[in-house]
Backbone as a chain_set.jsonl record, in Angstrom:
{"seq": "XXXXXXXXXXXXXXXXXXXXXXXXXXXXXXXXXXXXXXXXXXXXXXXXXXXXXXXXXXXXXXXXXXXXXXXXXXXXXXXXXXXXXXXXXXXXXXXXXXXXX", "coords": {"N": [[0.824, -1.194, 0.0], [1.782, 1.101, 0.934], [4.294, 1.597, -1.684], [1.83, 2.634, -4.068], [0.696, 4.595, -2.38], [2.586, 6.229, -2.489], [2.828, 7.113, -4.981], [0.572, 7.928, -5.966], [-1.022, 9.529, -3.791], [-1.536, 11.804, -1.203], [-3.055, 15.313, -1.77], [-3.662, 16.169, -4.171], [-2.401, 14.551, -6.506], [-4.204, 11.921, -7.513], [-6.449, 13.134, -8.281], [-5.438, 15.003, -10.403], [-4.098, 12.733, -12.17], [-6.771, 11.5, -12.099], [-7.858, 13.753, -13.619], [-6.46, 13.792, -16.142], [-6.679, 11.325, -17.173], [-9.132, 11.669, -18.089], [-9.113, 13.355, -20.085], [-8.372, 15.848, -20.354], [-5.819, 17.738, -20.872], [-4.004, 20.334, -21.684], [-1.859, 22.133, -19.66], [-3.434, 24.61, -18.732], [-5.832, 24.228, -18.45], [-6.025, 21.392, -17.135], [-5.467, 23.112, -14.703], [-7.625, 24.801, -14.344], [-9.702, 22.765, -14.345], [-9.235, 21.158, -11.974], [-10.032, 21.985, -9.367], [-9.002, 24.774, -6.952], [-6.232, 24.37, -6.864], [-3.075, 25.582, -7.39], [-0.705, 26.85, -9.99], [1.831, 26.216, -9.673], [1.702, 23.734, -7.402], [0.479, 22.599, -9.148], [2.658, 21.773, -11.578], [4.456, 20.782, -10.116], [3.221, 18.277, -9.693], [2.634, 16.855, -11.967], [5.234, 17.032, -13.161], [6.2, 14.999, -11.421], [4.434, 12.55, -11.817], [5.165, 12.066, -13.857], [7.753, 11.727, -14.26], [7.142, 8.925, -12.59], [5.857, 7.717, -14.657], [3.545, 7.913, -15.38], [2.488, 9.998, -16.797], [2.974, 11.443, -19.906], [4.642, 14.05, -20.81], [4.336, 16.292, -24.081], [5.734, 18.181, -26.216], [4.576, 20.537, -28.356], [6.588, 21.997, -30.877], [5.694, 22.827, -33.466], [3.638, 24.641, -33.406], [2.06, 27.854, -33.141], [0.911, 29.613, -30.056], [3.57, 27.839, -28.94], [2.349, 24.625, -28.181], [1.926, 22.948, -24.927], [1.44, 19.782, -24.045], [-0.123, 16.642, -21.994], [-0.338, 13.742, -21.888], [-1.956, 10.583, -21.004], [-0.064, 7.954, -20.311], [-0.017, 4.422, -21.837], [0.724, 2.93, -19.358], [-0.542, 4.498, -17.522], [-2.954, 3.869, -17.873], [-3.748, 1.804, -16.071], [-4.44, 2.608, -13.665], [-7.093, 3.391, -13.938], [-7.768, 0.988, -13.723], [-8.262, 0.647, -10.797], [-8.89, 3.14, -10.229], [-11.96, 3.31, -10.645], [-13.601, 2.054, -8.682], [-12.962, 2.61, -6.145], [-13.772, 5.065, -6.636], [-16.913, 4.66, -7.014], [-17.079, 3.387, -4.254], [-16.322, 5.354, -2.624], [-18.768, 7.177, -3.452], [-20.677, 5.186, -2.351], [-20.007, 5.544, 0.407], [-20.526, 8.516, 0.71], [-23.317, 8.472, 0.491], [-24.31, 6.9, 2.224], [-23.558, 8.391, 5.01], [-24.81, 10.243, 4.411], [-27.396, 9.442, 4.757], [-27.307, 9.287, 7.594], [-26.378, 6.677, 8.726]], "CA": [[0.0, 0.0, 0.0], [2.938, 2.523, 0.8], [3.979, 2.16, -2.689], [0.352, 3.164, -4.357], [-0.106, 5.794, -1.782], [4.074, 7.09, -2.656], [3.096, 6.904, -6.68], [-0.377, 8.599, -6.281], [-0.768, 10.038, -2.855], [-1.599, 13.541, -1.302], [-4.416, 15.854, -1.559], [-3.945, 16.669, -5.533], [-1.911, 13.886, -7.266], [-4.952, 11.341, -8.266], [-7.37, 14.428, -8.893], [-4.451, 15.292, -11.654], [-4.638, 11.6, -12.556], [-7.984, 11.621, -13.192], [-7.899, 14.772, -15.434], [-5.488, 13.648, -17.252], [-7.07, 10.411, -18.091], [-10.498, 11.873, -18.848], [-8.769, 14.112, -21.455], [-7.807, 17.527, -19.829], [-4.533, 17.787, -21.475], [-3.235, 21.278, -21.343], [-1.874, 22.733, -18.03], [-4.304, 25.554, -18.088], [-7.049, 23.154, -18.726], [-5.792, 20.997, -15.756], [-5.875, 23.969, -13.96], [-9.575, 24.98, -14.971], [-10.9, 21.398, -14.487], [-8.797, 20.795, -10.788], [-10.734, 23.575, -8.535], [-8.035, 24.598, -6.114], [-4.98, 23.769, -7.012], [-1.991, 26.099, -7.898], [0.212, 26.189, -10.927], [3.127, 25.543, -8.598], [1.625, 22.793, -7.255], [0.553, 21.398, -10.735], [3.675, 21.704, -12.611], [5.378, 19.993, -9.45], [2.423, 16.717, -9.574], [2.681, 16.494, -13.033], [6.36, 16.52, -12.948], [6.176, 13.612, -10.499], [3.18, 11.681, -12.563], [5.807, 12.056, -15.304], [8.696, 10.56, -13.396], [6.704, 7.598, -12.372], [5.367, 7.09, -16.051], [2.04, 7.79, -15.295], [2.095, 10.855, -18.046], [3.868, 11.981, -21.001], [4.806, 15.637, -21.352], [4.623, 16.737, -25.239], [5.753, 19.471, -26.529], [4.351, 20.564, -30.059], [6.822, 23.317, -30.935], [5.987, 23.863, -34.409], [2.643, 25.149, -32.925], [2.199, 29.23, -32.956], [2.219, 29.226, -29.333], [4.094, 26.597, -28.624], [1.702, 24.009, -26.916], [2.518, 21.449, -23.896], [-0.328, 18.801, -23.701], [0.031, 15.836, -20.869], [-0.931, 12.919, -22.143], [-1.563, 9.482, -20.31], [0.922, 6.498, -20.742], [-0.962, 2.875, -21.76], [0.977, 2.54, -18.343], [-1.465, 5.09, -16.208], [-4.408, 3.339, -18.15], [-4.16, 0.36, -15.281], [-4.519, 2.935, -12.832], [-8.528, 3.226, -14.18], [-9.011, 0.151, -12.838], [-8.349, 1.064, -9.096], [-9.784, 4.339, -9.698], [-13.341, 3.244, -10.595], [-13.861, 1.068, -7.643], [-12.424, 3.637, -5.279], [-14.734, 6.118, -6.832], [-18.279, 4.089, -6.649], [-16.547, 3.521, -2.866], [-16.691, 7.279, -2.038], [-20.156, 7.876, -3.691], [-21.346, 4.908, -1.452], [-19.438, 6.202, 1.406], [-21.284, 9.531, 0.777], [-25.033, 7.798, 0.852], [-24.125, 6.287, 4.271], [-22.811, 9.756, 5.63], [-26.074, 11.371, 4.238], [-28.112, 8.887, 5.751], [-27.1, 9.128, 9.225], [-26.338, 5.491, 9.349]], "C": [[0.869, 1.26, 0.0], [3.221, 2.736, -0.627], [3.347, 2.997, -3.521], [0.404, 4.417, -3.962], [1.215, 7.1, -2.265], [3.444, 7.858, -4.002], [1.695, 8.29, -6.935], [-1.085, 9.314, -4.982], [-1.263, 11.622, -2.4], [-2.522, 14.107, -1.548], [-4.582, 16.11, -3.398], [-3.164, 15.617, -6.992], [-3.216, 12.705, -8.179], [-5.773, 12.043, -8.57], [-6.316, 14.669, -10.163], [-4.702, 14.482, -12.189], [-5.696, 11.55, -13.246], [-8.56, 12.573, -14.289], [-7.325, 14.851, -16.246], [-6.205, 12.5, -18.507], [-8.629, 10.203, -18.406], [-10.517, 12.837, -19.699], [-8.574, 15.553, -21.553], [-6.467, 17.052, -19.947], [-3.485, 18.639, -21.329], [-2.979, 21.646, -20.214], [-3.14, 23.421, -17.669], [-5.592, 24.641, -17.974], [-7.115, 22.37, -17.35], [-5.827, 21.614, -14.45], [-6.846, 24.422, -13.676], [-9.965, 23.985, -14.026], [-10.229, 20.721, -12.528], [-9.154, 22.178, -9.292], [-9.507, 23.806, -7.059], [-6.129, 25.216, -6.297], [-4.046, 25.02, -7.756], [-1.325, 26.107, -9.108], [1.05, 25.781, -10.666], [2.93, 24.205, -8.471], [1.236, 21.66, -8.654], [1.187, 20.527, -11.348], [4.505, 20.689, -11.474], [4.021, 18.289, -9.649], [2.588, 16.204, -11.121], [4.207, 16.093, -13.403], [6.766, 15.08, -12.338], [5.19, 12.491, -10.694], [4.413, 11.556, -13.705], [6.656, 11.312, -15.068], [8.254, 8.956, -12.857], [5.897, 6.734, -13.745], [4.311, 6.889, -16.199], [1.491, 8.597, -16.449], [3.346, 11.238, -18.808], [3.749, 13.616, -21.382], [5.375, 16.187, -23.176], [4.456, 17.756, -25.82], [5.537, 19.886, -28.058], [5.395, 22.71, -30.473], [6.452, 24.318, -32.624], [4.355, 24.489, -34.323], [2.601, 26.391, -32.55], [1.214, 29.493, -32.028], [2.44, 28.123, -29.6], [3.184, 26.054, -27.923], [1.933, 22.715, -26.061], [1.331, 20.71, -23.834], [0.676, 17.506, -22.147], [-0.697, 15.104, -20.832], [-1.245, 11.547, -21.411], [-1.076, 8.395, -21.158], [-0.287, 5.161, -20.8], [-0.125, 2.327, -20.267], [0.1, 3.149, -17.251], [-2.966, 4.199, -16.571], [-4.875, 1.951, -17.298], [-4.692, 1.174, -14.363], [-6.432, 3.489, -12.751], [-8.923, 2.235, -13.365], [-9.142, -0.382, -11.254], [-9.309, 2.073, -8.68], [-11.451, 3.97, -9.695], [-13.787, 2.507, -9.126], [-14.159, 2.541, -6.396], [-13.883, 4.749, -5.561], [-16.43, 5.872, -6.375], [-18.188, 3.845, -5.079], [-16.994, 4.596, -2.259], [-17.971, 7.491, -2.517], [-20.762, 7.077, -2.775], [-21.508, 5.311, -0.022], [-20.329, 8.079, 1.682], [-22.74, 9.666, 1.405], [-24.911, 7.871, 2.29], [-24.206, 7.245, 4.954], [-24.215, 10.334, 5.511], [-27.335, 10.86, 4.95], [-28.092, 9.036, 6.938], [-26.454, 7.765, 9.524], [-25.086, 5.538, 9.818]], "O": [[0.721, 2.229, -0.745], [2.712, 3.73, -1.144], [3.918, 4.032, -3.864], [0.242, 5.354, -4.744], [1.047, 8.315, -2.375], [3.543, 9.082, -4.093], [1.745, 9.238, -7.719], [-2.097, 9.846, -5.437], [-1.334, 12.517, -3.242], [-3.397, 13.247, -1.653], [-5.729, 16.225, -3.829], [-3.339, 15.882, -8.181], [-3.148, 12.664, -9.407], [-6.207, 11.567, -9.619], [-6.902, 14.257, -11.164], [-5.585, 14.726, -13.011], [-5.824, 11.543, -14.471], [-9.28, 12.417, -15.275], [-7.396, 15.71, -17.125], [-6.313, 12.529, -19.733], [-9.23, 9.197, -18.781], [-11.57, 13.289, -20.149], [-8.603, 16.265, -22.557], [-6.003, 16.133, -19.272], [-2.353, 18.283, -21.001], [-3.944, 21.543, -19.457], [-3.843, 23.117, -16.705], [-6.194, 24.709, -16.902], [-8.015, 22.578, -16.536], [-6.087, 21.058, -13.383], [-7.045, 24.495, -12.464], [-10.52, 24.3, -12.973], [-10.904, 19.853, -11.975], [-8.457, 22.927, -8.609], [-9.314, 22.877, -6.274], [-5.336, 26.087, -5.937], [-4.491, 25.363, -8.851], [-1.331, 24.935, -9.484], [1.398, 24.791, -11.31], [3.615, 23.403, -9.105], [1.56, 20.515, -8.968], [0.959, 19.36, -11.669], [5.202, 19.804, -11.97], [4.596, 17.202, -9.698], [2.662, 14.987, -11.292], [4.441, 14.985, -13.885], [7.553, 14.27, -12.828], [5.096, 11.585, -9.867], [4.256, 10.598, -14.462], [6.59, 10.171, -15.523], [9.043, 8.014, -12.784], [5.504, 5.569, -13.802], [3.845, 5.993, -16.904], [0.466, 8.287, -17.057], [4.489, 11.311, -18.357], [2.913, 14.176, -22.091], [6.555, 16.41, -23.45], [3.375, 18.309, -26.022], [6.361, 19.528, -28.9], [5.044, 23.886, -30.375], [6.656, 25.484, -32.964], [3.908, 24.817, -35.422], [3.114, 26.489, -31.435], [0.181, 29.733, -32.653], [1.771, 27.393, -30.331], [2.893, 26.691, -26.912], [2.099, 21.601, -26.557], [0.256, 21.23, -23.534], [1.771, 17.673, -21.61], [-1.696, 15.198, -20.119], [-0.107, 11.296, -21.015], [-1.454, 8.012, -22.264], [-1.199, 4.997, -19.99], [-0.381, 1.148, -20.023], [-0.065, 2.544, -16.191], [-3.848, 3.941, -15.751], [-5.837, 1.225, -17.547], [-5.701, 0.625, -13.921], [-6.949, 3.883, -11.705], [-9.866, 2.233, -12.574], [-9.76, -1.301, -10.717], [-10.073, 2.181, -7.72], [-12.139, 4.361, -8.752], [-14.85, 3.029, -8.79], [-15.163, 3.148, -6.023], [-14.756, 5.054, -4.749], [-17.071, 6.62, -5.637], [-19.241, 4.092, -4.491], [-17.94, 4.69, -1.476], [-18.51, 8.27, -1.731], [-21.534, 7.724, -2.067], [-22.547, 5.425, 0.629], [-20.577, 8.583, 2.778], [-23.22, 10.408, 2.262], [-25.292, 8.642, 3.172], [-25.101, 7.12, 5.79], [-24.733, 10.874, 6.489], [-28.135, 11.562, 5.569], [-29.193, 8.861, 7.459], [-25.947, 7.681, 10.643], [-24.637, 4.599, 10.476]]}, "num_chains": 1, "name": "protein.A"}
């Protein structure tokens, strides 16, 4: 579990994750679509999603600007099938909470 929690971890690293691999690409976009979150802190999770080979940073320079996209690796695409679980988890986890039970 330490692993997992090293790789994806923290209050903003699988929120990145998941906007990456539901097709928010550009920083600013990632920025937009992650309510919160810093460019500081971005450029440093994405940096460190990149290092673990979770995303690919591509740079299109012959693009007037230049544009960076942040694509996911067929290596983050396993990490779908933790996240869905996890996710239907927390919406049940929500019910319960709203219930009182």
């Amino acid at each position: 579990m330490d692993d997992a929690l090293f790789v994806v971890g923290g209050k903003w690293k699988l929120r990145v994750m998941i906007a990456v691999l539901s097709g928010h690409v550009r920083f600013n976009e990632l920025q937009r679509t992650i309510a919160g979150i810093s460019a500081r802190v971005l450029s440093s999770e994405l940096k460190d999603l990149e290092e673990n080979g979770l995303v690919k940073r591509v740079v299109h320079v012959n693009q007037k600007p230049v544009v960076v996209e942040y694509l996911p690796t067929e290596y983050s695409k396993t990490l779908k099938e933790v996240i869905a679980p996890l996710a239907q988890w927390g919406a049940n986890h929500k019910k319960r909470i709203m219930k009182g039970t």
